[in-house]
Backbone bond lengths (Angstrom), bond angles and torsions (degrees), N, CA, C in turn:
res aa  C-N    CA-C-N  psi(-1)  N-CA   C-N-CA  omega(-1)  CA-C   N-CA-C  phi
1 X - - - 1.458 - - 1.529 111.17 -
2 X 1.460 139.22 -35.82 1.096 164.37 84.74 1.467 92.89 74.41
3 X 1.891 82.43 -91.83 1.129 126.20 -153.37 1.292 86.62 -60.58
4 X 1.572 126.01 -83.47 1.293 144.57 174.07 1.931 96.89 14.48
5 X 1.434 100.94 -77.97 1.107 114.82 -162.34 1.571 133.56 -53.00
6 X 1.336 79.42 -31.71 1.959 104.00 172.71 1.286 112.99 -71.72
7 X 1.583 108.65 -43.74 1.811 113.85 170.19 1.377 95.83 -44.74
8 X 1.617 123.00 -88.94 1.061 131.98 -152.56 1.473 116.56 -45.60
9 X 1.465 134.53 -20.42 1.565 142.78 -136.34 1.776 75.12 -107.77
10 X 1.096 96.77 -67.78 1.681 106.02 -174.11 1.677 118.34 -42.74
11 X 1.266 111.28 -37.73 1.633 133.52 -165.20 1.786 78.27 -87.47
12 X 0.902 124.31 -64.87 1.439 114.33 -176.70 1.536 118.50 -42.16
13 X 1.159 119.67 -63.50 1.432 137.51 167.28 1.273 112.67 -30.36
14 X 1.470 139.12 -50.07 1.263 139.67 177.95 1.699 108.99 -76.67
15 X 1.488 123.96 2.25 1.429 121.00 -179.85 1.476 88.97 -102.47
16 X 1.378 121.19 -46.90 1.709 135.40 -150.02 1.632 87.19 -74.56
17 X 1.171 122.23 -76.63 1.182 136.63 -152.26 1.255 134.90 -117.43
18 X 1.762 109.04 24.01 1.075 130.54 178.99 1.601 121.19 79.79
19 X 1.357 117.76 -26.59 1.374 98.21 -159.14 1.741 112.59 -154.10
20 X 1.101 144.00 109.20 1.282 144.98 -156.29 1.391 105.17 -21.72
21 X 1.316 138.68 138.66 1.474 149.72 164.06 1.581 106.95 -126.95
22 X 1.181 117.05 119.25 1.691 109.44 -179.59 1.990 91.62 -119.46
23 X 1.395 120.18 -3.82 1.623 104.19 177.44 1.844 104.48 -108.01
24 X 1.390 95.37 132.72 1.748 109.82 -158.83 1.466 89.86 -83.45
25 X 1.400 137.79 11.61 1.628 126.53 165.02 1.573 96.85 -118.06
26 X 1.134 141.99 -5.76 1.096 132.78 164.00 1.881 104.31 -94.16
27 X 1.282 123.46 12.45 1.667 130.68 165.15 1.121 105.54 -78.13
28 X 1.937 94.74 -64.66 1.635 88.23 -176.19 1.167 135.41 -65.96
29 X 1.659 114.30 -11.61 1.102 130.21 -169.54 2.299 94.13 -46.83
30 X 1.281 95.20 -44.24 1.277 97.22 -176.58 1.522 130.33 -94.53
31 X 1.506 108.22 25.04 1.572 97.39 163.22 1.916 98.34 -100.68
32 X 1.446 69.61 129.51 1.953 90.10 175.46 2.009 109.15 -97.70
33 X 0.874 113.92 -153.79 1.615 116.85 -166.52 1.742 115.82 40.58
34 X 1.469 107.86 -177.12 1.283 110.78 177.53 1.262 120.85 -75.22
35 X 1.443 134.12 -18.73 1.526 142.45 161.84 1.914 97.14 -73.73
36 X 0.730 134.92 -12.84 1.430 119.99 -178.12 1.274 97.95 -122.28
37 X 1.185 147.63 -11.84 1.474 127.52 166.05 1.841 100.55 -76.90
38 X 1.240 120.18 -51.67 1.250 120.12 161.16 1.417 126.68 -31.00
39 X 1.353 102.88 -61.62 1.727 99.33 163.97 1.063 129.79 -37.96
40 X 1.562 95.90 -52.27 1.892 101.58 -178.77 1.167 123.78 -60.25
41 X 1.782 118.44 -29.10 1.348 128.02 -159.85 1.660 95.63 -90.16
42 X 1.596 120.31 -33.21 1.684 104.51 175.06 1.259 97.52 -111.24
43 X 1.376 117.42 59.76 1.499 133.91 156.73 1.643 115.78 -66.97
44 X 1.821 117.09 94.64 1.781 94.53 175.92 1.557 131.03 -90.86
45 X 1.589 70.16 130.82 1.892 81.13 178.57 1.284 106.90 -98.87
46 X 1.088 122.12 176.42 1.445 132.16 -164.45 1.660 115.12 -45.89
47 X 1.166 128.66 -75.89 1.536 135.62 137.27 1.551 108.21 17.03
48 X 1.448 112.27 -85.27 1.438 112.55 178.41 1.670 119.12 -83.24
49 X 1.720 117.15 6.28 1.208 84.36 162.34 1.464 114.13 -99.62
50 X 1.635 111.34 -9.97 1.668 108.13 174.84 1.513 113.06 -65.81
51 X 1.496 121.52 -13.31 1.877 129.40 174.72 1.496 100.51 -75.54
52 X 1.026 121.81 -59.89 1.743 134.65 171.34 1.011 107.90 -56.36
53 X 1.450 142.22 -61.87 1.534 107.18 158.80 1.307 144.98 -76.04
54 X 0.968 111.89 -6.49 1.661 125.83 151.92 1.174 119.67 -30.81
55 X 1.429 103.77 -62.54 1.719 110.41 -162.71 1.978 82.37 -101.59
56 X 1.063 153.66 -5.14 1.539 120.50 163.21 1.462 108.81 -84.69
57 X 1.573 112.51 -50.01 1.361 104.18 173.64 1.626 145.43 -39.38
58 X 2.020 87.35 -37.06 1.402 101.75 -179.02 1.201 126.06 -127.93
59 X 1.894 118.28 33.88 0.738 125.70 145.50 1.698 126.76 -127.12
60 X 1.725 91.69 -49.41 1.588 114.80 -173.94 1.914 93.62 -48.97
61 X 1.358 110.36 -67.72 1.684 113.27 -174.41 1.177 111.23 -65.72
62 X 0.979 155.31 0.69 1.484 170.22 170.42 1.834 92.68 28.82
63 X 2.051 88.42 82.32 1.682 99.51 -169.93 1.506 101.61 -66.29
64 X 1.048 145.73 -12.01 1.689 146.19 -161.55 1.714 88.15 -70.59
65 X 1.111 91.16 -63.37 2.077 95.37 -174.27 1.496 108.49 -48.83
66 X 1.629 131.33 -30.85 0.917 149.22 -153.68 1.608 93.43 -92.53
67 X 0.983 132.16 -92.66 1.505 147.56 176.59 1.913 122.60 -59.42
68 X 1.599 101.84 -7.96 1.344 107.29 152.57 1.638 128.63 -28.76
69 X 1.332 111.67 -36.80 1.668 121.83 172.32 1.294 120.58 -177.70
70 X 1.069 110.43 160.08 1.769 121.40 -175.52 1.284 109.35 -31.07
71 X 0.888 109.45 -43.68 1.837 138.03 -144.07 1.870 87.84 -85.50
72 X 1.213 133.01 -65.42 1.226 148.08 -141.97 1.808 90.65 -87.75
73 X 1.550 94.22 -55.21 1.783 90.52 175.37 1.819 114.07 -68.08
74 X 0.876 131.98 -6.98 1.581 116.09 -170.62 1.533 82.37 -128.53
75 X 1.606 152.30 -11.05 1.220 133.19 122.25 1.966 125.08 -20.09
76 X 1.470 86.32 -61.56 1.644 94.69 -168.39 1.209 103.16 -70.78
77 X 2.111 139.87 -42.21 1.137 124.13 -169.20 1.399 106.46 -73.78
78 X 1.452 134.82 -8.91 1.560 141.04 -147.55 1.757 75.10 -86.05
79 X 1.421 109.71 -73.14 1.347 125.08 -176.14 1.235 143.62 -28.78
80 X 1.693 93.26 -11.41 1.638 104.51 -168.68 1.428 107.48 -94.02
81 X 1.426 118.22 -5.79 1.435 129.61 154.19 1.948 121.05 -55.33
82 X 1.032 120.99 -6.61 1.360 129.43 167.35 1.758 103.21 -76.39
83 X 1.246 110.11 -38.17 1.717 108.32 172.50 1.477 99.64 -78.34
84 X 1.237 136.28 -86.12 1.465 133.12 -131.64 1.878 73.65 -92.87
85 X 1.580 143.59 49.45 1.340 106.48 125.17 1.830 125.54 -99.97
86 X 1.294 96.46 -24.60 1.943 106.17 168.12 1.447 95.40 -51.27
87 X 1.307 111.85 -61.95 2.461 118.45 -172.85 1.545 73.30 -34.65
88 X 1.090 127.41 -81.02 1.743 112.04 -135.10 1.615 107.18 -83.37
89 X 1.043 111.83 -6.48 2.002 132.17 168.03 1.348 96.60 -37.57
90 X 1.389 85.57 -87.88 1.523 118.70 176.22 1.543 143.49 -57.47
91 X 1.285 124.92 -19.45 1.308 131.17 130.34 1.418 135.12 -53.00
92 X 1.548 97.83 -34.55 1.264 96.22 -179.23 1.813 100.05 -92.25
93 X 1.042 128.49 -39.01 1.455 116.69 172.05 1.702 124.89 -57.25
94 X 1.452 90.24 -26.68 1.928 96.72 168.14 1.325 103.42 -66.72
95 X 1.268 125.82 -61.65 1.631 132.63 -145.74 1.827 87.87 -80.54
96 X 0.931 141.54 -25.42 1.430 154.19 -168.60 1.133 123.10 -68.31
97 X 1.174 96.74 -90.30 1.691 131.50 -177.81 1.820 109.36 -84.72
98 X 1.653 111.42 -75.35 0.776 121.01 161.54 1.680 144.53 -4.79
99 X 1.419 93.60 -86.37 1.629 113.67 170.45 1.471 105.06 -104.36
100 X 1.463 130.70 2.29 1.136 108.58 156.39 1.519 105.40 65.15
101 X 1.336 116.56 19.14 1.666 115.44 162.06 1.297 92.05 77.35
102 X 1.091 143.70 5.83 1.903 138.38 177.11 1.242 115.40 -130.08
103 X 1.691 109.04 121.10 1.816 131.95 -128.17 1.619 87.64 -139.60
104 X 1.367 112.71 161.23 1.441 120.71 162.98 1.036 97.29 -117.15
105 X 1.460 127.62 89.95 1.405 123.16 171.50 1.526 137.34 -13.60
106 X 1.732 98.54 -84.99 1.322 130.70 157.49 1.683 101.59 -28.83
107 X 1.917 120.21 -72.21 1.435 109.54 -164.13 1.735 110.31 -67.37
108 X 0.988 115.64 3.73 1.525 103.20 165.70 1.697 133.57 -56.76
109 X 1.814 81.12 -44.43 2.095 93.11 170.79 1.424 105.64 -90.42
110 X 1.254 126.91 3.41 1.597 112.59 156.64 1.953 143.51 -85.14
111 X 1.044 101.22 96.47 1.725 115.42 -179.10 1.849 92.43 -16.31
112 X 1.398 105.88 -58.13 1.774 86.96 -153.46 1.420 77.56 -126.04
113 X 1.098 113.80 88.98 1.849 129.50 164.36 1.372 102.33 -136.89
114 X 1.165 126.44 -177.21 1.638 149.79 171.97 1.130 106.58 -17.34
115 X 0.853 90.16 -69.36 1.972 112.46 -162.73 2.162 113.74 -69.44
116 X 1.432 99.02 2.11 1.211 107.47 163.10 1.930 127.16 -48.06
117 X 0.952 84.19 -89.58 1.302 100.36 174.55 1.168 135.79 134.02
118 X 1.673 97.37 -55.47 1.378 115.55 168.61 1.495 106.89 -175.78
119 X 0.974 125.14 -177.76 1.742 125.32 -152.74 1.976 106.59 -55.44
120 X 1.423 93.28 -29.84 1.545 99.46 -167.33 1.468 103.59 -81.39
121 X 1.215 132.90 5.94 1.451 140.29 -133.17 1.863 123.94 6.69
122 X 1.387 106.32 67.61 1.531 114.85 -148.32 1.930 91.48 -144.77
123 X 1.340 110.91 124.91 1.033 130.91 -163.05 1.856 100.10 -98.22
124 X 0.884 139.58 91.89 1.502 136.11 -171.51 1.510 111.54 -79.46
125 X 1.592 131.54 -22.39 1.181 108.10 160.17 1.229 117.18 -72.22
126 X 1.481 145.09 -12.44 0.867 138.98 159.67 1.574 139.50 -64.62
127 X 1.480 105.69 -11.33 1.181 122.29 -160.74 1.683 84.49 -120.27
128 X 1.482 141.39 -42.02 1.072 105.74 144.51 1.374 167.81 -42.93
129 X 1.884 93.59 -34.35 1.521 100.29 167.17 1.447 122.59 -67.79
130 X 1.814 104.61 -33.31 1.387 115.35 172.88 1.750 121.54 -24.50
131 X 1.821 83.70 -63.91 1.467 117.31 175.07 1.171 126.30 -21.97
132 X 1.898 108.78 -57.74 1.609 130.90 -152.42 0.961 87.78 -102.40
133 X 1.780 143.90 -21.97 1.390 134.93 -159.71 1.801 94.14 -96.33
134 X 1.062 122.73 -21.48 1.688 129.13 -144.15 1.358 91.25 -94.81
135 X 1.818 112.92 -78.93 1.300 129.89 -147.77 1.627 105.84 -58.24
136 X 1.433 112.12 -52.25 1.871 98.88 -169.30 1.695 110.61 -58.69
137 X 1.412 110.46 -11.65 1.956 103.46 -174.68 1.621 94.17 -102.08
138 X 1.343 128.18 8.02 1.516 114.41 -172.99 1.941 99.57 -73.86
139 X 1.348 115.28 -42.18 1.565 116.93 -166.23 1.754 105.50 -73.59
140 X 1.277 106.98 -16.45 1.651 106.16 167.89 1.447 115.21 -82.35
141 X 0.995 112.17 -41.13 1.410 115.31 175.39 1.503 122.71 -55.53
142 X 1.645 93.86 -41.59 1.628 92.98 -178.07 1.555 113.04 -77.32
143 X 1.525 131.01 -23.76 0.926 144.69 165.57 1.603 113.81 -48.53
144 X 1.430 122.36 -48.07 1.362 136.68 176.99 1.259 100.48 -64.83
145 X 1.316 130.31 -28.88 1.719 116.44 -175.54 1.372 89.45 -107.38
146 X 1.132 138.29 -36.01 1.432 116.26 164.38 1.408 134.49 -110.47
147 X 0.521 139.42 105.83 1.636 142.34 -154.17 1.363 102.44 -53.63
148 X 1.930 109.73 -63.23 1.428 118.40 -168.89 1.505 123.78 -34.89
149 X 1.170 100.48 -24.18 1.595 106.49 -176.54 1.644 125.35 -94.05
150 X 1.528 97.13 -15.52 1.772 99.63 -172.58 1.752 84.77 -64.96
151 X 1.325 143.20 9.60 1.696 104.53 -175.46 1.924 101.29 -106.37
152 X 1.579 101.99 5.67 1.490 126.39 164.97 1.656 132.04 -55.67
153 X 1.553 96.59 -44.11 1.318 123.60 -139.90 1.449 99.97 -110.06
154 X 1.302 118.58 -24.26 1.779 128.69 172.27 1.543 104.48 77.57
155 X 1.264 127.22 -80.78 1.445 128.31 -137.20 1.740 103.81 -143.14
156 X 1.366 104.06 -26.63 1.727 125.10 -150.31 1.782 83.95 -69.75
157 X 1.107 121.44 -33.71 1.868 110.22 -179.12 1.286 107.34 -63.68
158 X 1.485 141.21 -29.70 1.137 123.40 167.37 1.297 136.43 -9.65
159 X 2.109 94.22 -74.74 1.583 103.55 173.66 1.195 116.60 -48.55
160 X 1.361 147.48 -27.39 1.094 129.76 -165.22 1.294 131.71 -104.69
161 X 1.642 89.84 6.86 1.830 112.41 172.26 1.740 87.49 -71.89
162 X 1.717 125.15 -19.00 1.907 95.30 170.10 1.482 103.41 -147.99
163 X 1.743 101.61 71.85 1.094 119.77 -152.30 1.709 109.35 -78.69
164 X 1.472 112.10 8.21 1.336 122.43 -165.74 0.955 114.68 -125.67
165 X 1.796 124.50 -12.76 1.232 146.59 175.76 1.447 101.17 -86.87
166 X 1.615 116.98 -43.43 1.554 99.83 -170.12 1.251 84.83 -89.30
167 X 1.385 135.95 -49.34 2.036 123.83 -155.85 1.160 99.36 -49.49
168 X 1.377 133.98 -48.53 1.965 122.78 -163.15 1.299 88.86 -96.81
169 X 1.195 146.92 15.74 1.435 125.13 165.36 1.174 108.47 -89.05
170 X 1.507 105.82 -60.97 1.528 124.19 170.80 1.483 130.44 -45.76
171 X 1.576 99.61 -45.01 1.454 86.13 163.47 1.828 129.40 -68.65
172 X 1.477 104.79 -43.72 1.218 117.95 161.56 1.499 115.83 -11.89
173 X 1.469 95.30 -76.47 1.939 105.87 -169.15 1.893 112.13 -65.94
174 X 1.559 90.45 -29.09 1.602 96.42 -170.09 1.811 101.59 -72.98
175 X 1.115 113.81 -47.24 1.398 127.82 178.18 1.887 108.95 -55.53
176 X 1.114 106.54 -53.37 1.492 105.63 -170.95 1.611 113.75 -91.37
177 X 1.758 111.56 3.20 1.426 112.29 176.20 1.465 89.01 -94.51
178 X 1.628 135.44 -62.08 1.276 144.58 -170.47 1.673 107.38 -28.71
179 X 1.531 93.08 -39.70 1.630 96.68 -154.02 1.845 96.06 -104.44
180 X 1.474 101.23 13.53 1.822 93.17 164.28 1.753 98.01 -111.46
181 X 0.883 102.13 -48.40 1.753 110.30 166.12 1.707 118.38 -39.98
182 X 1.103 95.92 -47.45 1.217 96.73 -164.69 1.885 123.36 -139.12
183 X 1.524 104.56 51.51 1.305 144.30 -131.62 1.798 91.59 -69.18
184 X 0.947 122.24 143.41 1.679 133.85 163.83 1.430 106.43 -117.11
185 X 1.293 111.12 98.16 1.456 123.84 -146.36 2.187 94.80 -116.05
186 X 1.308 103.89 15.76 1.589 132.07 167.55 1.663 106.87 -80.14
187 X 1.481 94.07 -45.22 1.491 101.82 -173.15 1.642 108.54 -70.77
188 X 1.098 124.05 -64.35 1.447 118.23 -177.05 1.195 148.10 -61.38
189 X 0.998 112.49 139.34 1.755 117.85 -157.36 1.583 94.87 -115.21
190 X 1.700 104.42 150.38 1.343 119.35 163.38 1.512 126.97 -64.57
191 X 1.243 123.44 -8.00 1.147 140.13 -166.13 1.741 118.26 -176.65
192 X 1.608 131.51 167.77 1.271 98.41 -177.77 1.426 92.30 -105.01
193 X 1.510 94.48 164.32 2.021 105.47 178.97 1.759 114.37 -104.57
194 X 0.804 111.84 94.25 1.435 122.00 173.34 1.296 112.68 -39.48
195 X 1.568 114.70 -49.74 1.574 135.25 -151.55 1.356 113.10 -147.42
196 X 1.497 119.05 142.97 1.502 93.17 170.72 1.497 114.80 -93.14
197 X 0.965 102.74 19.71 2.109 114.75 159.00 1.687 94.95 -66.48
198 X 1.108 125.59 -45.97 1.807 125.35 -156.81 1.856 100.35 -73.55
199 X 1.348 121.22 0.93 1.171 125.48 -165.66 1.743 101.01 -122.16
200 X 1.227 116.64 119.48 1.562 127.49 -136.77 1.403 94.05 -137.19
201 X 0.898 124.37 -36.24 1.731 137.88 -153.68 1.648 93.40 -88.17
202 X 1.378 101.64 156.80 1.644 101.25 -179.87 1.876 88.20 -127.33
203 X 1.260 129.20 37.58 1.438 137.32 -165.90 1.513 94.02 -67.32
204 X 1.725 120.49 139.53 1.294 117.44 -162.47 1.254 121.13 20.64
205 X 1.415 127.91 99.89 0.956 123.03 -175.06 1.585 152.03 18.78
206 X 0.925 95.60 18.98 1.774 121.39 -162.82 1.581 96.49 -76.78
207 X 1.310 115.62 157.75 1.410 119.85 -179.47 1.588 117.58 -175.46
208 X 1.299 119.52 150.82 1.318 111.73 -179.93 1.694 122.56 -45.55
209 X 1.158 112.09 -23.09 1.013 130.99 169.48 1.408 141.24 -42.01
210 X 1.742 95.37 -63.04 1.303 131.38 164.96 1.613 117.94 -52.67
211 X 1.541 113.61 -56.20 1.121 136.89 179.96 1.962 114.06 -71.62
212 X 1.034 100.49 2.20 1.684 100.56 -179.07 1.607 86.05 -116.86
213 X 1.418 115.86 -31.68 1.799 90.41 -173.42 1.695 103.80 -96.63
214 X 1.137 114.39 15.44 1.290 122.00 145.75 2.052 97.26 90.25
215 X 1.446 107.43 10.54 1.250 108.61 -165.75 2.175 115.08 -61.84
216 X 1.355 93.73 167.44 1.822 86.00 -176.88 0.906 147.95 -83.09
217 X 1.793 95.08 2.46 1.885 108.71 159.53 1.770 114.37 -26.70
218 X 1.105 112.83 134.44 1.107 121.66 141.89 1.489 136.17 -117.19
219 X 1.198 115.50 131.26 1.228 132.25 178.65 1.471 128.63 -68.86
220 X 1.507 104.82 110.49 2.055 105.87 -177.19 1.207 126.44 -89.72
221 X 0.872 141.13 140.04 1.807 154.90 131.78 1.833 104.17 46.56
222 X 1.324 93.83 -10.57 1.271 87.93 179.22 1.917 118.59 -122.43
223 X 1.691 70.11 25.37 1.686 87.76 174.61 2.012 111.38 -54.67
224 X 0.929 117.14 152.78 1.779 124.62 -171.04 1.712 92.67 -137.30
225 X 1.393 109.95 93.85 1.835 125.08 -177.11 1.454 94.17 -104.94
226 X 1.327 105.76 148.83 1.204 119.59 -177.19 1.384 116.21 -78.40
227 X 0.989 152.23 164.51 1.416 142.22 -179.45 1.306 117.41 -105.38
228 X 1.203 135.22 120.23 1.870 148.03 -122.50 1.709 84.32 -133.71
C-alpha cells in the first residue's frame, strides 16, 4: 500500500508540477497559499506518524478486544469488507453508469478542478451511500468480535451474515440514483481528456491556459475533444 502511494504521489507530480517528484518534502516544498503552507506545516513525517498511530491503534481501536482470540481477530479482518464493499460500489457505479467511462484525466489531480464538488471538495452522494451501505452491518460486526454483546443488538447481526451483498448493492443503487436525481453535471465530459492538449475549444471562455492553472471554469456540452 506503501508503495501504491509513492507511485501515485509521484505520477501526480509530473501532471501538477511538471516533472516527476518521488521525495514527499520536496512536494510540499510546493504548496503555496494559506491551505498549502498549512499543509506543509502538519506535514507527517515519520515521528508524528508513529504518535498518530500510537494513540489510534492503541486506544481509538481498542486492539485488546480485537486480538483477544483467533476467532475475534479473523472475525474483525473478515469484517473489514463492510467498508471497502460501497469503495468498490461506488467506483464502479461512477466509472459505469455514472461517467459513462468519460474522465478528465488531468482534472482528477486538481484541488479546485471538476471533480471538486463543492467548496469542501466533498462529494455527498457519495458519503451518503457510504452511510446506508456501512451503518446497518456496523452492530454485526461488533458482535462477531465480541460475542458479549450480540444478546444487545436483537436481530441487527443478520445483515451482516451478507454484509457484501447488501454494502455493494446498496451503495451501487444509492450512489447511481443520488447522482441521476441529483446530477453534478460540472463533472461530465463529452468525451474523456487524456491531456489538456485534447481540449481545443475555447467554449466559455476556457483555454489552455485556464486549465494548466487549474482555475474553476467549467467546461459545457459544447466541449470540441480531439479524437484519441
Amino acid at each position: 500500500m506503501l508503495g501504491l502511494f509513492g507511485i501515485i504521489c509521484c505520477s501526480a507530480s509530473k501532471v501538477v508540477y511538471g516533472k516527476y517528484i518521488w521525495d514527499p518534502l520536496e512536494i510540499s516544498s510546493h504548496w503555496d497559499g494559506p491551505a498549502g503552507r498549512a499543509g506543509a506545516f502538519f506535514y507527517i513525517n515519520i515521528r508524528r506518524g508513529v504518535i498518530i498511530t500510537t494513540v489510534i491503534a492503541g486506544w481509538v481501536m481498542q486492539p485488546w478486544k480485537i486480538i483477544h482470540s483467533a476467532q475475534s481477530l479473523l472475525a474483525f479482518m473478515a469484517g473489514l469488507g463492510i467498508f471497502l464493499a460501497p469503495i468498490a460500489a461506488m467506483l464502479s457505479a461512477d466509472y459505469w453508469v455514472v461517467q459513462k467511462q468519460m474522465y478528465d484525466v488531468p482534472g482528477l489531480y486538481r484541488a479546485h478542478g471538476r471533480y471538486r464538488f463543492n467548496r469542501w471538495g466533498t462529494n455527498w452522494r457519495a458519503a451518503a451511500a457510504f452511510l446506508v451501505s456501512v451503518v446497518p452491518s456496523v452492530p454485526g460486526m461488533a458482535a462477531s468480535v465480541s460475542p458479549s454483546i450480540k444478546g444487545t443488538i436483537g436481530d441487527a447481526d443478520k445483515i451482516y451474515f451478507m454484509f457484501y451483498f447488501w454494502g455493494y448493492t446498496s451503495a451501487f443503487l444509492v450512489y447511481v440514483g443520488l447522482s441521476h436525481f441529483f446530477p453534478a453535471p460540472e463533472t461530465h465530459v463529452a468525451a474523456t481528456i487524456y491531456k489538456d492538449s485534447d481540449v481545443i475549444s475555447g467554449a466559455d471562455g476556457f483555454d489552455k491556459g485556464d486549465s494548466e492553472l487549474g482555475d474553476e471554469k467549467k467546461l459545457t456540452e459544447r466541449e470540441v475533444v480531439s479524437s484519441v
